[in-house]
N, C-alpha and C positions, 0 to 999 in steps of 0.2 A: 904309251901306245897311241899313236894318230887317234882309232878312233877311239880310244874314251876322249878323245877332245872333239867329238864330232857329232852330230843328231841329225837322225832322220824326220820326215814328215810323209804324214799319210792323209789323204781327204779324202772322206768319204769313205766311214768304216761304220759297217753293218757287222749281221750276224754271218757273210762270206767271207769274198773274197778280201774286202780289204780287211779285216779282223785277220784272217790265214797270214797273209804278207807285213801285216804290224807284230803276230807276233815270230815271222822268222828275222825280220831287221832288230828286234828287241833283244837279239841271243848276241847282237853285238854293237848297235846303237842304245844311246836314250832317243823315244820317240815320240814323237808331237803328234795326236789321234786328232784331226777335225772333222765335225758333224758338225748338222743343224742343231738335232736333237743330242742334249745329254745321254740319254738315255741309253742312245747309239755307243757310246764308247766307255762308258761309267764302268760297266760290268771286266770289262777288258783293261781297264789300267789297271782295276784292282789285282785282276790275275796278272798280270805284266810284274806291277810290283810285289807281288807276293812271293812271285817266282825267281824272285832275284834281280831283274831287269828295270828298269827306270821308263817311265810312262806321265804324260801329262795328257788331258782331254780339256778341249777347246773349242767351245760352240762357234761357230761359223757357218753364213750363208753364201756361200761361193757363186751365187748370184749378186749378191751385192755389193762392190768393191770397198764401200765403207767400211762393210762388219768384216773383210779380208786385212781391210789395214791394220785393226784393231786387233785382229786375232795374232797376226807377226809381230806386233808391236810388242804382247803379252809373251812370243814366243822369244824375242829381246831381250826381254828382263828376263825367263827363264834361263836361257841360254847364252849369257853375254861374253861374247868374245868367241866364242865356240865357232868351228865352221859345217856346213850345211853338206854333208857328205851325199842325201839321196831325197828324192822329194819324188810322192807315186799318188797321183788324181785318178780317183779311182771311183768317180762320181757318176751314177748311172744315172738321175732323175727321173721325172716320174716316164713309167713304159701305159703310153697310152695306146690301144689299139681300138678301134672302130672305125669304121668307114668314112672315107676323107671326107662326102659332104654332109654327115651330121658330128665333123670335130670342129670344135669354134675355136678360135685365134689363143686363147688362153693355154689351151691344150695343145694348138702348134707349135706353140711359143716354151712349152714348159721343156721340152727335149734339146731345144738348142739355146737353153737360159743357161740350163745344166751344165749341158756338155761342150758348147761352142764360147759361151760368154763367161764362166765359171771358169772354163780351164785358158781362159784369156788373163781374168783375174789373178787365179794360182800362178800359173809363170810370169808373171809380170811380180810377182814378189819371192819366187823362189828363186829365181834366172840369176836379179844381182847377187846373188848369198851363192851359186853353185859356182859364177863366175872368178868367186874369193876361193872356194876352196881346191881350185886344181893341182895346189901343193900336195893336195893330199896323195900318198903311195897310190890309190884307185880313183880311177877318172868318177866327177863330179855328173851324179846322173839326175834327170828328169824322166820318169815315169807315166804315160799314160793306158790306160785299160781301154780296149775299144771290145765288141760285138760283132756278128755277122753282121749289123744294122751297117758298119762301118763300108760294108764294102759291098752292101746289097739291099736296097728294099723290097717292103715284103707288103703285098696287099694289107690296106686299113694298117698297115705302121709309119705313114708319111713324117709324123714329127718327133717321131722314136729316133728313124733312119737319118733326117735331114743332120738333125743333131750330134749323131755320129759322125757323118762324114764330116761334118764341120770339125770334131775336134782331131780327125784323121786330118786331115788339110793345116791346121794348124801344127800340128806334132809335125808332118813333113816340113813343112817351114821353116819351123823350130831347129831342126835336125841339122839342116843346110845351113842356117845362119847360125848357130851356137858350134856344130860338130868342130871347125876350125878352129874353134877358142879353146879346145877340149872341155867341152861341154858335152857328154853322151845324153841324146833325145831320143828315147824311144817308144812307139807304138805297138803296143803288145795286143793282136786279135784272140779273143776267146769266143771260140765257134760255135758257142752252145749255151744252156742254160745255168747256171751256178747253182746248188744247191743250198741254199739259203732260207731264210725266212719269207722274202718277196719269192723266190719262184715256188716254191712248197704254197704260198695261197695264190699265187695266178693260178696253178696248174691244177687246186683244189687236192691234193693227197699230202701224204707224210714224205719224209725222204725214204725211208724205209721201201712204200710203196713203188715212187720213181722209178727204184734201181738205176739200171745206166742211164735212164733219159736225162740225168742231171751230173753236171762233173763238178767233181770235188774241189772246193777253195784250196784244198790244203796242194792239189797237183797242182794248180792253177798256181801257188808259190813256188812251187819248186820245178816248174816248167823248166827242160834246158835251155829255151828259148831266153829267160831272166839271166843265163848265169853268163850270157853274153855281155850283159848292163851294168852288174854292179857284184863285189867281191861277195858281199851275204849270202847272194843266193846260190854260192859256188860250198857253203860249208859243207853241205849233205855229199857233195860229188867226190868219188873213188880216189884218191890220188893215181898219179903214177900214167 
């Protein structure tokens, strides 16, 4: 079967969304978890491979194109010969809000590190591995996660926002120059808060207390908006 010869990749997996989306690729890829921190994915391979599924985690600074070389290179020897059926940058960096003239360049800089120069990083070493595998029965996808930030700023979020739109701008670009190779680029908006570990302490309460102000990781995988991108997230949908 194609994809047991095939692996996905995930960056930037927390206690949301991209944890919900590594483990619906995991029910039929082996999947490659990148963070900064261990810590971020440690808990999740475990469960991955417990469950029957096949999981590796792989520290990675997706600001740094060095520690990105290093990470694929490791992902190399894990997976040799194998082809790169799906790859989903899912890196939010840090959400800084205060008022644009007491945020200093460090803090403007840290939204479009993440999300404009990070996900320049990421496709520049996913792109030639999704390029090899268009053999595959399902078109070879690249995944990005964006924000409201993506397509609107918001008072006191100028380097939140900047940085979004930077990696929306890229993703279109991407889309137009890969789409013709059969390469699928897509920009997925989530218009709201993720209910997670970071928005549960921005917002100060529990998820419990939230209620609807925060939306579910797990809908946010199984969006039908995904089942357009890549055959996994078509398992859950009705036949017929």
């Amino acid at each position: 079967m194609a994809a047991n010869k095939a692996y996905a990749i995930i960056a930037g997996v927390g206690g949301g969304t991209g944890a919900s989306v590594a483990r619906k690729f995991a029910q039929a890829y082996p999947v490659v978890l990148l963070a900064r921190n261990p810590t971020n994915y440690a808990s999740l391979v475990s469960e991955i491979n417990g469950s029957g599924g096949t999981a590796i985690g792989i520290s990675a600074d997706v600001t740094d194109g060095e520690s990105v070389k290093k990470a694929f290179g490791e992902i190399e020897k894990e997976f040799p010969g194998r082809s790169l059926a799906a790859a989903v940058y899912n890196v939010g960096g840090a959400f800084v809000k205060k008022p644009f003239l007491e945020m200093g360049e460090s803090e403007f800089r840290a939204g479009y590190e993440a999300n404009g120069v990070g996900a320049f990083h990421f496709s520049h070493f996913t792109l030639p591995l999704l390029l090899k595998s268009t053999h595959l029965p399902h078109p070879a996808t690249l995944i990005f996660t964006g924000a409201t930030a993506s397509l609107r700023g918001s008072a006191e979020c100028g380097g939140f926002a900047t940085g979004k739109f930077a990696l929306r701008a890229l993703a279109q670009s991407l889309a137009r120059e890969f789409g013709p190779k059969r390469v699928h680029v897509a920009h997925l908006i989530v218009d709201g808060g993720i209910n997670g570990p970071r928005a549960r302490e921005y917002l100060g309460a529990s998820g419990g207390d939230l209620g609807d102000r925060l939306i579910s990781p797990d809908g946010v995988s199984s969006s039908p908006i995904l089942l357009l991108f890549n055959p996994i997230f078509a398992m859950d949908r009705p036949s017929g």
